[in-house]
C-alpha positions as CSV (number, residue, x, y, z in Angstrom):
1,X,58.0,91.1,-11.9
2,X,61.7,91.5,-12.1
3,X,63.6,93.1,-15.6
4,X,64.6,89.7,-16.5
5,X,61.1,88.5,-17.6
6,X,60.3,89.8,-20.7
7,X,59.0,88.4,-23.7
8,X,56.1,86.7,-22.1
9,X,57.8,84.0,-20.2
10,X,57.4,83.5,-16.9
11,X,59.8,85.3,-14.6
12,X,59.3,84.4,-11.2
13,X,58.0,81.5,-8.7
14,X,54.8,83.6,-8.0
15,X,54.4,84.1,-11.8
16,X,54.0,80.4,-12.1
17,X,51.8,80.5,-9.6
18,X,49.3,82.5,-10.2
19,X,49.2,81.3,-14.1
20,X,48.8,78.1,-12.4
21,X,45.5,79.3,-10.1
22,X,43.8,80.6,-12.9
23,X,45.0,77.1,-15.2
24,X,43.4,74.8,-12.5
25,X,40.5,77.6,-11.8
26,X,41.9,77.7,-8.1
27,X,41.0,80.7,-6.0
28,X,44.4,81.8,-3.7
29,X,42.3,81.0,-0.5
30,X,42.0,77.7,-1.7
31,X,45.8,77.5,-2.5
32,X,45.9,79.3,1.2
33,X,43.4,76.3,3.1
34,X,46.0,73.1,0.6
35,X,49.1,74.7,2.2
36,X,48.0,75.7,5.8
37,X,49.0,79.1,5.4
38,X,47.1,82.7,6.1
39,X,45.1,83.9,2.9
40,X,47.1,87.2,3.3
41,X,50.4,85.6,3.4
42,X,49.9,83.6,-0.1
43,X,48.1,87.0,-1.1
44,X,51.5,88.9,-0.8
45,X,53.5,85.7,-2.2
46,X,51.5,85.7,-5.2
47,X,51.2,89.7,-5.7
48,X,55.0,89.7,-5.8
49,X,55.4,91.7,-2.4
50,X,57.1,89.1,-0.6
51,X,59.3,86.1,-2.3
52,X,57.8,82.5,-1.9
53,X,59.9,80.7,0.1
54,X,61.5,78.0,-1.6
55,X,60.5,75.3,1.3
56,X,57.0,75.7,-0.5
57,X,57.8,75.2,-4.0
58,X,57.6,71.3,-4.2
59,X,54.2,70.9,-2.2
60,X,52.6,73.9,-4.9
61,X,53.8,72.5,-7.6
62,X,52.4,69.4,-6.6
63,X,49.0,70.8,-6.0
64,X,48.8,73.0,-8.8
65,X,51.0,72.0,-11.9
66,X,51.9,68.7,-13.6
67,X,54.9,66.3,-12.2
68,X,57.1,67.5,-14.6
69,X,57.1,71.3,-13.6
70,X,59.0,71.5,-10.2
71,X,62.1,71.5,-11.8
72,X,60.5,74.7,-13.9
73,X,59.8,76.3,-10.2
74,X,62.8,75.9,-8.6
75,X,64.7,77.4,-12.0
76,X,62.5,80.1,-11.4
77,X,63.4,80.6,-7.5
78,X,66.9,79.9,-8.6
79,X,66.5,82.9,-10.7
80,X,65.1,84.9,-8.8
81,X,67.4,84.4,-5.6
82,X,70.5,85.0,-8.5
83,X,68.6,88.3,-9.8
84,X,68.8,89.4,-6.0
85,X,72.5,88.6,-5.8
86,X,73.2,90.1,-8.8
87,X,71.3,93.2,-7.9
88,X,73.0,93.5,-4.5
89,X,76.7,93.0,-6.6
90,X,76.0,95.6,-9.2
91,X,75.2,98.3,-6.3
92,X,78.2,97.4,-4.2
93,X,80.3,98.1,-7.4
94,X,78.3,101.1,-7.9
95,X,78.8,102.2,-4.3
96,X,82.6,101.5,-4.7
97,X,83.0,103.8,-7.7
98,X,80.7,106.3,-6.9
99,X,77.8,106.5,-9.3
100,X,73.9,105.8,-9.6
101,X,73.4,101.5,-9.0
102,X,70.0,102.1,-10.7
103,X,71.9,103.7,-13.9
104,X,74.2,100.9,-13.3
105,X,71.7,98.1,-12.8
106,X,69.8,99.0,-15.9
107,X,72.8,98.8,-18.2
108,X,74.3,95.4,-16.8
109,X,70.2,94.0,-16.8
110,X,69.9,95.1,-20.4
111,X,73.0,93.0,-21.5
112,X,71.9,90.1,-19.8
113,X,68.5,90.2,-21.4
114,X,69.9,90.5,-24.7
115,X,72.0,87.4,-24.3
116,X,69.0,85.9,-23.3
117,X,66.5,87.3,-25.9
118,X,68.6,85.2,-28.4
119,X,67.7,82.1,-26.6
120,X,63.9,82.5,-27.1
121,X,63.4,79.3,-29.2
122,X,64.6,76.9,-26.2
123,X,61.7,75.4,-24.3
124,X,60.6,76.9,-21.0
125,X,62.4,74.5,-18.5
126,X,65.6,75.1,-21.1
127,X,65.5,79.0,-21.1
128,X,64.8,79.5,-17.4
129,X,68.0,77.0,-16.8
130,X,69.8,79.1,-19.6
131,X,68.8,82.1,-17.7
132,X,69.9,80.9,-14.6
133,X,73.7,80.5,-15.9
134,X,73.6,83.8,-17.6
135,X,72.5,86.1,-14.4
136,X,75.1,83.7,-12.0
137,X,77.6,84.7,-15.2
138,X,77.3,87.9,-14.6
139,X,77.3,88.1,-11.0
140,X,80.8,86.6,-11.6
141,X,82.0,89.1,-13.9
142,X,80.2,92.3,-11.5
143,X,82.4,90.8,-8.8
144,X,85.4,90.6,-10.9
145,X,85.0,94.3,-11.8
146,X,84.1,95.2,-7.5
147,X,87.8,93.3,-6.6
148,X,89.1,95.3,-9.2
149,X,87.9,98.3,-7.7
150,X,89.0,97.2,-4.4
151,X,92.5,95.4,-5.0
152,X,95.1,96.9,-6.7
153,X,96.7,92.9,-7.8
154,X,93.3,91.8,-8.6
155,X,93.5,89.4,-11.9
156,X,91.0,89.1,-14.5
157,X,92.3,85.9,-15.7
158,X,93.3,83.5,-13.4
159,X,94.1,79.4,-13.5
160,X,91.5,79.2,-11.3
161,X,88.5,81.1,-13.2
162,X,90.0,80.4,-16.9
163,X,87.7,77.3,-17.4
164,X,85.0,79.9,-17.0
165,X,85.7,82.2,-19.2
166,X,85.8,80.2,-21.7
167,X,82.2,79.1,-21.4
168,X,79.4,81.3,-22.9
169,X,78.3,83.5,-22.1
170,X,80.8,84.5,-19.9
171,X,83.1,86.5,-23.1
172,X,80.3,88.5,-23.7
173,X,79.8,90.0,-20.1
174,X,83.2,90.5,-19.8
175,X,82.6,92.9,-23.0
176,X,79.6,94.4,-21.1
177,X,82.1,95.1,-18.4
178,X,84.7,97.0,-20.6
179,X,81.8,98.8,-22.5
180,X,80.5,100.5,-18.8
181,X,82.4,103.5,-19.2
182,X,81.1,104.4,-22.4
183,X,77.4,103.2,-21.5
184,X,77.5,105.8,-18.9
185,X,80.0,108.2,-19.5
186,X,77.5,110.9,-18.3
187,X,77.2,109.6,-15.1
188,X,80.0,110.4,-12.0
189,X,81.8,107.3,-11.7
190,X,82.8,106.2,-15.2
191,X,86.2,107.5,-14.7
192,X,86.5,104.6,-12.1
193,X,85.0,102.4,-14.4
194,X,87.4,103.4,-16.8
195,X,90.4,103.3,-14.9
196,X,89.0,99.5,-14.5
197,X,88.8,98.7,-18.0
198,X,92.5,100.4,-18.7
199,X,93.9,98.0,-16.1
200,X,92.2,95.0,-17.4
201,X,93.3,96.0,-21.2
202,X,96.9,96.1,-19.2
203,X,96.4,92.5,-17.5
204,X,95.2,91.4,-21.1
205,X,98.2,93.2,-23.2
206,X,100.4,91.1,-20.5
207,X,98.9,87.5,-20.9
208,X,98.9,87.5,-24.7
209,X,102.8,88.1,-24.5
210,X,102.8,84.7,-21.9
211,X,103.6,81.4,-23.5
212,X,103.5,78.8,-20.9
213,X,103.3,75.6,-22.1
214,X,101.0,74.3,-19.1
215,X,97.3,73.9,-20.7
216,X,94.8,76.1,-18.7
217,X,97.9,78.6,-18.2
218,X,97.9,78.6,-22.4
219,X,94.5,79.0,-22.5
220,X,94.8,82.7,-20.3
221,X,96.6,83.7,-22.6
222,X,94.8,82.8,-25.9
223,X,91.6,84.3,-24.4
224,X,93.3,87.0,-23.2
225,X,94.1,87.3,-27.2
226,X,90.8,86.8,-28.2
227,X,89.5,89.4,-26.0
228,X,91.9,92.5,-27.6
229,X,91.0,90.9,-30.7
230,X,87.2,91.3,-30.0
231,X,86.9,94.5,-28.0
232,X,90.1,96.4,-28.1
233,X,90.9,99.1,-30.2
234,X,92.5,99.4,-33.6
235,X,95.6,99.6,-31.9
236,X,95.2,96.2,-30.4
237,X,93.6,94.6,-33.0
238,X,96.6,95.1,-35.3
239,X,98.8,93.3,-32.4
240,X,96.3,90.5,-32.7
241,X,96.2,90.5,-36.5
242,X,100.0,90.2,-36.2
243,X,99.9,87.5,-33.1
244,X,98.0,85.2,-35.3
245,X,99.4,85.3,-38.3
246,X,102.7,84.3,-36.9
247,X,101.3,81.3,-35.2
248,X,102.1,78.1,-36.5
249,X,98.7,76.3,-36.9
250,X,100.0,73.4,-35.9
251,X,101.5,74.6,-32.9
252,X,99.1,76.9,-31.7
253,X,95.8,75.7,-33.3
254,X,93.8,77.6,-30.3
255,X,95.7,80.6,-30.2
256,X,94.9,81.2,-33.9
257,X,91.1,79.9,-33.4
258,X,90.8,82.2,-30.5
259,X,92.9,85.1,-32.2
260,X,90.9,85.1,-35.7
261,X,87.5,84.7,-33.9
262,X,88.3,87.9,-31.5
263,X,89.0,90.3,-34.8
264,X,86.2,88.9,-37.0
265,X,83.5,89.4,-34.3
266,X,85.4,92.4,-33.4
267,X,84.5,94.2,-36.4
268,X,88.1,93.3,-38.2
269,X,88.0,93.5,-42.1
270,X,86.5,90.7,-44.7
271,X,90.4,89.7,-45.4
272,X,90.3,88.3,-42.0
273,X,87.3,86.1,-42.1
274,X,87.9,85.1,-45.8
275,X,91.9,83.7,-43.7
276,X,90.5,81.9,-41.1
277,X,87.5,80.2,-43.6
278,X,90.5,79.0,-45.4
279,X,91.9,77.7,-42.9
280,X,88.9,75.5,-41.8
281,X,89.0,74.4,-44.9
282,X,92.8,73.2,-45.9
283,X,93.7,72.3,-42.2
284,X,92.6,69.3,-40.7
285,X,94.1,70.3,-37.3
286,X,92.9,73.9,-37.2
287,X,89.6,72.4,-38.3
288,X,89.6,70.0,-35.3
289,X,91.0,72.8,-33.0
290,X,88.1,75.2,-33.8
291,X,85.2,72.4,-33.5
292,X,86.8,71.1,-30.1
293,X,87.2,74.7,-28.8
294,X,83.6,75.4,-29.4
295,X,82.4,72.3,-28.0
296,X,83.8,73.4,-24.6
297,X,83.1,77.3,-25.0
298,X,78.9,75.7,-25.6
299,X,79.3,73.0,-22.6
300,X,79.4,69.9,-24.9
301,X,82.2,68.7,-22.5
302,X,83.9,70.2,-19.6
303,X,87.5,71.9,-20.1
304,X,89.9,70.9,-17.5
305,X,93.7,71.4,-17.0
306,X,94.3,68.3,-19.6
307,X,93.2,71.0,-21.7
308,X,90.7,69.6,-24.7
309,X,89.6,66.1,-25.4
310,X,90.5,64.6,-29.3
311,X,87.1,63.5,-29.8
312,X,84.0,64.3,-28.9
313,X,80.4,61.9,-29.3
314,X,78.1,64.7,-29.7
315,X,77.9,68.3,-30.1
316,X,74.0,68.9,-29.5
317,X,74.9,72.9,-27.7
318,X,77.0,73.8,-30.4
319,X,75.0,72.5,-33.3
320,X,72.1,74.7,-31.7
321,X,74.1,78.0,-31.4
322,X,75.1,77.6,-34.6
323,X,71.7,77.9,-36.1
324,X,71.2,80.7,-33.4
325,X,73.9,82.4,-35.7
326,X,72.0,81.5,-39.0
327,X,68.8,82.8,-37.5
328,X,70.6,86.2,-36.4
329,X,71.8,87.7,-39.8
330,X,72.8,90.9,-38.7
331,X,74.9,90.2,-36.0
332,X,76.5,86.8,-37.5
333,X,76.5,87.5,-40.8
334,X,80.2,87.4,-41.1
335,X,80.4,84.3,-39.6
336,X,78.0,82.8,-42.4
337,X,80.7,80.0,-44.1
338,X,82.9,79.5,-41.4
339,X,79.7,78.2,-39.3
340,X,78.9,76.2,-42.2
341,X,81.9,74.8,-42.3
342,X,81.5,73.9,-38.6
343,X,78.3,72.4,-39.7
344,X,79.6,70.1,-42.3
345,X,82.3,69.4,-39.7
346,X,79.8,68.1,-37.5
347,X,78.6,65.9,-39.9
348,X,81.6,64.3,-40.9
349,X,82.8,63.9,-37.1
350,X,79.7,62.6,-36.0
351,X,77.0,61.5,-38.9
352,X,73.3,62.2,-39.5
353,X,71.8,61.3,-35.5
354,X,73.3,64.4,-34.7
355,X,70.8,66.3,-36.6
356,X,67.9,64.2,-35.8
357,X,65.9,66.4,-33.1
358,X,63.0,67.5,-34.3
359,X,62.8,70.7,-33.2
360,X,66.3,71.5,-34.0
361,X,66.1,70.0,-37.4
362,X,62.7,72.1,-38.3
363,X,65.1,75.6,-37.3
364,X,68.2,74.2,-39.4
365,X,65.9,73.3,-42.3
366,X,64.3,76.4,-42.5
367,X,67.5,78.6,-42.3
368,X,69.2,76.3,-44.5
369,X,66.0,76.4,-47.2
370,X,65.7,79.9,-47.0
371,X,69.5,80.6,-47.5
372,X,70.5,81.8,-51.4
373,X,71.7,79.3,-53.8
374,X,74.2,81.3,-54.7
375,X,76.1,81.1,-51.0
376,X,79.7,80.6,-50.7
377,X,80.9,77.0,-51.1
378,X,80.3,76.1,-47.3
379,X,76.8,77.2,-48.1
380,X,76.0,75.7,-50.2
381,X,77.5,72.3,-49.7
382,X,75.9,72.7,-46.4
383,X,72.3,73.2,-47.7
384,X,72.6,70.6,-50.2
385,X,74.0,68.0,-47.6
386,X,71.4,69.1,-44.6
387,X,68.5,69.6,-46.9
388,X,68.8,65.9,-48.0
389,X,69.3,64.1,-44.7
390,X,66.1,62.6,-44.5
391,X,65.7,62.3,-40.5
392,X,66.0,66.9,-40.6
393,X,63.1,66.7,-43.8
394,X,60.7,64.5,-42.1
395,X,61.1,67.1,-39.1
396,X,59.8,69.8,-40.2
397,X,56.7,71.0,-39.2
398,X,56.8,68.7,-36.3
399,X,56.6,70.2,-32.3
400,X,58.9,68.6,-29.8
401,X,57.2,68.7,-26.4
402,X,59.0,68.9,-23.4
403,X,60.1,65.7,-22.5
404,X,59.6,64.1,-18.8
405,X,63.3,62.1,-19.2
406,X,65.2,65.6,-19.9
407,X,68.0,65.8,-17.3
408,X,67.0,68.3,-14.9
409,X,69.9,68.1,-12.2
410,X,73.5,67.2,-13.3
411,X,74.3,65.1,-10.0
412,X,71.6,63.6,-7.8
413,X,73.1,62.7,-4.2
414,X,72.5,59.0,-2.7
415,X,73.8,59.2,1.0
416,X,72.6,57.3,4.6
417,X,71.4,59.7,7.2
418,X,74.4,59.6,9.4
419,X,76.6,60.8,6.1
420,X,74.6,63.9,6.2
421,X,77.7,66.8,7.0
422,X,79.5,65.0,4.4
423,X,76.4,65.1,2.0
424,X,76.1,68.9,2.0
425,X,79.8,69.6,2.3
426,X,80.1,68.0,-1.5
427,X,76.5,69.5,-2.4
428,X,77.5,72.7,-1.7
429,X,81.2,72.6,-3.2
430,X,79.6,71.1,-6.3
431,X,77.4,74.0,-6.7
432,X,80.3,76.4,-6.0
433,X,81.8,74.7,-9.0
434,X,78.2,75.7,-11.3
435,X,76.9,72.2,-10.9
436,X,73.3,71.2,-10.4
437,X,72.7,68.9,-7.7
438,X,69.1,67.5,-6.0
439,X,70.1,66.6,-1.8
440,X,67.4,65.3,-0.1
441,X,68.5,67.3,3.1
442,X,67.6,70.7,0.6
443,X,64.9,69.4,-1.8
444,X,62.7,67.0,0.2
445,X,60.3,69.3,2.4
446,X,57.2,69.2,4.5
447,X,54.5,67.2,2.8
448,X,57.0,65.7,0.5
449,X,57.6,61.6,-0.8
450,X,61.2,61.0,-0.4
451,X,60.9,57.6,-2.7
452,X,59.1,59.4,-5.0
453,X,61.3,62.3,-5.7
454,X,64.1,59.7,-5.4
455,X,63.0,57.3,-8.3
456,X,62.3,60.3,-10.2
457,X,65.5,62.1,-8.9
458,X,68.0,59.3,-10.6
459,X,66.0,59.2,-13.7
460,X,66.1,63.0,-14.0
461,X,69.8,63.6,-13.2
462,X,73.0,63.0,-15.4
463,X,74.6,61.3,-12.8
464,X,74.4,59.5,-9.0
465,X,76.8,60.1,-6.4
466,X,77.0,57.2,-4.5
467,X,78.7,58.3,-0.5
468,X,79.7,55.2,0.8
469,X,80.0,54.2,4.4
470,X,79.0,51.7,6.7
471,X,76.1,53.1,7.4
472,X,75.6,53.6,3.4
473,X,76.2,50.0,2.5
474,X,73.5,48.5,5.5
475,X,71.0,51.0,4.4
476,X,68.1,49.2,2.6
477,X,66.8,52.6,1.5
478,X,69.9,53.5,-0.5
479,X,70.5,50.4,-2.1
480,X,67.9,50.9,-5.0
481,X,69.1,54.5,-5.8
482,X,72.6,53.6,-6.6
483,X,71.4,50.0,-8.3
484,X,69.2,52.2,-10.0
485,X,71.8,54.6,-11.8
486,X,74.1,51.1,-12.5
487,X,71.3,49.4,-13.7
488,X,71.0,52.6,-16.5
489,X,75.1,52.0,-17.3
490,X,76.1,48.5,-16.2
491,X,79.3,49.0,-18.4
492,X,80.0,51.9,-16.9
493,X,80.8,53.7,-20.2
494,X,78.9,56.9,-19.5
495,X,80.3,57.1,-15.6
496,X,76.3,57.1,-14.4
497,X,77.1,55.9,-10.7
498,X,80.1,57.9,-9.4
499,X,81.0,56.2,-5.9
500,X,82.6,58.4,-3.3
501,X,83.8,56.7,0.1
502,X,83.4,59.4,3.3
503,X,84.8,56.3,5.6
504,X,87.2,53.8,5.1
505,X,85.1,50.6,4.2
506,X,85.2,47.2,1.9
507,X,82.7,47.5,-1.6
508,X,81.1,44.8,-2.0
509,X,79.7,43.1,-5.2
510,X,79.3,45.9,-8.3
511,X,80.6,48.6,-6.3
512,X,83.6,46.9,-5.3
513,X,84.3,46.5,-8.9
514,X,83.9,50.3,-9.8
515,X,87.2,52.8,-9.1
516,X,86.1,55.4,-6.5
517,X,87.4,58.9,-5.2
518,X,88.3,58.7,-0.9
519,X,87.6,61.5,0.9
520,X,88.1,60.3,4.3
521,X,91.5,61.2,6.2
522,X,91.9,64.4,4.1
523,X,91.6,68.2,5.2
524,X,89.0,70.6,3.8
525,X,91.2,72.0,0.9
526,X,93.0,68.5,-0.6
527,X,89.5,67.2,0.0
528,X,87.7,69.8,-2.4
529,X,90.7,70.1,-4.7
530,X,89.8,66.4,-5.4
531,X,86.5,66.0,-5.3
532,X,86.6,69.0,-8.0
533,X,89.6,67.0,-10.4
534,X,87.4,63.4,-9.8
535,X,84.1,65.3,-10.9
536,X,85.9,67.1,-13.8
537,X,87.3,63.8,-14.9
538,X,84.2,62.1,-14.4
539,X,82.3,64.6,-17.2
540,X,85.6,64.8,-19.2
541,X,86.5,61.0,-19.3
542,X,89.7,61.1,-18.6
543,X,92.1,62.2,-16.1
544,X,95.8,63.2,-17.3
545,X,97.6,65.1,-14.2
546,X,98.5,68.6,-15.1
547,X,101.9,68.4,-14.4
548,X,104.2,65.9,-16.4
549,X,105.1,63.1,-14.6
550,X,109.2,62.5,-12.7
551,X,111.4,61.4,-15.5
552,X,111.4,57.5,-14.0
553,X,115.0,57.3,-14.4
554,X,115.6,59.5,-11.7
555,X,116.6,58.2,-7.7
């Protein structure tokens, strides 16, 4: 059992498995005799001595768990084949600056499951996906750290990896990171570390002095702002305090929500909050600015290089880490009105549905209930408006079971079989890009029903990727799978069926009525570069270029 499965949870594909034998009452011979495989070879796969290999995973799930849990197993292989890389990442950059990897490994494992021990309300197909994210953030920000130690023009913050770093957990590794030195300052090697975290301070100190204009470009610079803010010293603090204060809210409604949130979570004095909390609540913009930002730092919507949408449906993530804060006192305390502000936000932007889970509602209504009357003003208001929304009362108490129609891949991938080196090249550039996506050519194994998994794989998944050919467009096989996802958004208001031709050919009928993304007659680079922008826009709902456009006047 790896250091990532505490609290009771399962923490790894043979975990599952052998709660499952003794669930079912099913001895591991007779597990052995339903897969064809030696007793001692499911013996060691159970035992932990040798990982299950994941060709395995759909065919035991199916003979040992419910319909609904092999998107629970392969989380838990996805984690466990992430807790390997991240291993192997943490003792190259241990090896690189000299030091124990086990000293190392046991500090950077120990943030991690903190970030994760905060999680522990989610269900357990939700906190194994969570968990998943987290370890493949932190193998990003351990390899960040190795160039570092490797390169002397290494970047921290790049156009390139700034839309991650602005998604959570990612600001909180990269404060792990700059808290190594001090972690192990007994240990050889934390001078390296140090001289690490000196040159990122430096890269930082540069970038919050940049004031490009160009959106993602802006936002290295913010973040590099809001990272002084949070874990510099007093030193860099004051150059924050003194960055944001002279920031126009209007102007530079991010910088500002970035810079305040960096010192007030950085330990920055009450005078600081008490600013920003009036700010939420005289400024419309800055108001907008801070809910928007957060709905892309949670993953309510995708930032992109048109920057951050001005209206967003829903803001179900956010909503829920903002009751994590409530439940969290100690750490969040400071943070108490301006996340209620947020809250009442919410409910002006988007109404009373957003409040209606059950399970969410029952952990907002008992924070909110248990809160003193005698709260500041966003408090208050808060509890009295929450507290009397009838859908949140009439939740509490109530359970919410996992539900079979929760989303368990973001992009399931309808293709013909002579499509198939087209079919992994986006699979795999997709899930490069953090993605989730289900390709028969992966998922499907020995002893597997491809129309099965299919019907099950459109209703489970966000979206369909449609690869159209030819060969696509005579198949009778993949005809239902993309009539399927239309049939689920005939309007095509959510974007459910995202057509991609790999070969130059007429749409007929609905398709031909739908814009799509060509691939065909590109090279490998333009072809990712957009196949990445069309996916972005797809999730964002829009697609403004980066760059503005030729003044159309000019010859």
């Amino acid at each position: 059992m790896n250091a990532l499965g505490g609290n009771g949870e399962l923490s790894s594909p043979a975990a599952w498995i052998d709660e499952a034998l003794q669930r079912r009452g099913v001895s591991r011979a007779g597990l052995a005799r339903g897969l064809g495989r030696s007793r001692e070879e499911v013996q060691r796969w159970v035992t932990g001595r040798e990982q299950v290999p994941r060709a395995y995973l759909p065919e035991i799930a199916s003979l040992l768990g419910r319909g609904d849990e092999i998107g629970l197993l392969l989380r838990l292989k996805d984690r466990e084949d992430l807790h390997d890389r991240l291993r192997r990442q943490t003792q190259h950059l241990a090896k690189m600056c000299a030091m124990s990897s086990s000293a190392l490994l046991a500090v950077v494992e120990k943030g991690v499951s903190g970030i994760v021990a905060a999680e522990q309300h989610r269900d357990e197909v939700d906190l194994t996906t969570f968990q998943v994210k987290v370890v493949s953030d932190a193998i990003f920000v351990i390899r960040m750290w190795t160039d570092l130690s490797q390169k002397a023009d290494a970047q921290v913050l790049t156009p390139d990896n700034i839309r991650r770093h602005l998604s959570y957990p990612v600001n909180h590794l990269v404060g792990l990171a700059l808290g190594l030195p001090q972690a192990l300052a007994e240990l050889p090697g934390s001078e390296t570390l140090a001289e690490i975290g000196d040159r990122v301070r430096g890269q930082l100190h540069a970038l919050a002095r940049d004031r490009s204009d160009v959106a993602l470009t802006s936002f290295m610079s913010q973040h590099a702002i809001h990272l002084l803010g949070r874990y510099g010293n007093a030193e860099e603090q004051s150059e924050v305090s003194q960055l944001v204060v002279d920031a126009t809210a209007s102007e530079e409604p991010y910088l500002r929500r970035l810079g305040y949130m960096g010192l007030i979570l950085g330990g920055a004095d009450d005078e600081i909050a008490s600013e920003y909390e009036h700010l939420l609540r005289h400024d419309d913009e800055m108001a907008k600015a801070d809910l928007f930002f957060d709905g892309a730092h949670y993953g309510d919507l995708i930032l992109d290089h048109h920057g951050l949408p001005k209206h967003i449906e829903r803001f179900p993530r956010l909503l829920s880490n903002l009751v994590r804060h409530f439940e969290s006192p100690g750490q969040y305390s400071r943070l108490r009105e301006i996340d209620s502000w947020r809250l009442l936000r919410i409910l002006d932007e988007v109404g009373e549905p957003q409040f209606a889970d059950a399970g969410l509602a029952s952990r907002l209504f008992g924070v909110l209930e248990d809160a003193p009357a005698s709260g500041g003003p966003a408090s208050r208001e808060a509890r009295r408006r929450i507290l009397g929304i009838a859908s949140v009362a009439d939740a509490v108490g109530k359970t919410v079971p996992f539900s079979p129609k929760k989303a368990i891949w973001d992009f399931f991938l309808s293709y013909s079989s002579p499509d198939i080196r087209w079919a992994e090249w986006i699979a795999w550039h997709l899930e490069e890009e953090g993605y989730r996506v289900l390709l028969q050519a992966w998922d499907l194994v020995a002893g597997g029903n491809w129309m099965t998994m299919a019907q099950r794989a459109v209703q489970r998944s966000d979206r369909t990727i449609a690869l159209v050919s030819p060969h696509y467009l005579g198949s009778l096989s993949s005809e239902p799978e993309w009539q399927t996802a239309h049939a689920a958004d005939p309007q095509g208001l959510l974007r459910k069926l995202v057509p991609i031709r790999v070969e130059d050919c007429q749409l007929p009928g609905l398709l031909g009525q739908m814009k799509t993304l060509d691939l065909f007659g590109l090279g490998p680079a333009r072809a990712r570069e957009q196949l990445i922008a069309h996916i972005t826009a797809v999730r964002f709902g829009r697609a403004k270029p980066l760059q503005p456009p030729p003044f159309p006047g000019e010859s």
